[in-house]
Phi, psi and omega in degrees: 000128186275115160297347191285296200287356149252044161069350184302313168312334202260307186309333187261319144010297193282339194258015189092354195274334189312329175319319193301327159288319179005309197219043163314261173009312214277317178298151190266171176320306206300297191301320170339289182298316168296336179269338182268001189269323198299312190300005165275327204269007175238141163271107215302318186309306183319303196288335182301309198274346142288019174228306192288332145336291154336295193261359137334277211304319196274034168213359156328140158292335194253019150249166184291158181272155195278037154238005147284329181245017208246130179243135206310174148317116180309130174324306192294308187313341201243141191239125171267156172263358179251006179265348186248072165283340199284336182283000192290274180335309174281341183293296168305344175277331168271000000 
């Protein structure tokens, strides 16, 4: 499936998008079809207009910058080797 001739191409063109083909060439028929039917079902203006959201919010000046709100990883959540040895042995099988 030709992304110029089913419009795919244009839709993502307008949207800023085209990098998403780069490497059409490179894909077999199989793939082809599949990425151009997930790249039809999205709409590319919407998500443009969620990430400039984002990033509105995330350079307001009156929120804290994300290394300010940002905390080590709780101790119990994290597995260590030299503090989990008994855990080494399953880690390594997998």
């Amino acid at each position: 499936m030709d992304p110029n001739a089913s419009g795919l191409a244009q839709r993502l063109a307008e949207a800023g998008q085209s990098h998403l083909l780069q490497f059409w060439n490179k894909l077999s028929p199989e793939e082809q079809a599949d990425l151009t039917r997930d790249l039809q079902g999205m709409d590319f203006q919407e998500i443009n207009g969620f990430f400039q959201k984002a990033m509105e919010m995330s350079s307001s000046s009156k929120h804290e910058k994300m290394d300010a709100r940002m905390e080590p990883v709780p101790r119990e959540v994290l597995g260590s080797v030299t503090r989990d040895r008994e855990s080494l042995k399953d880690w390594e099988l997998e």
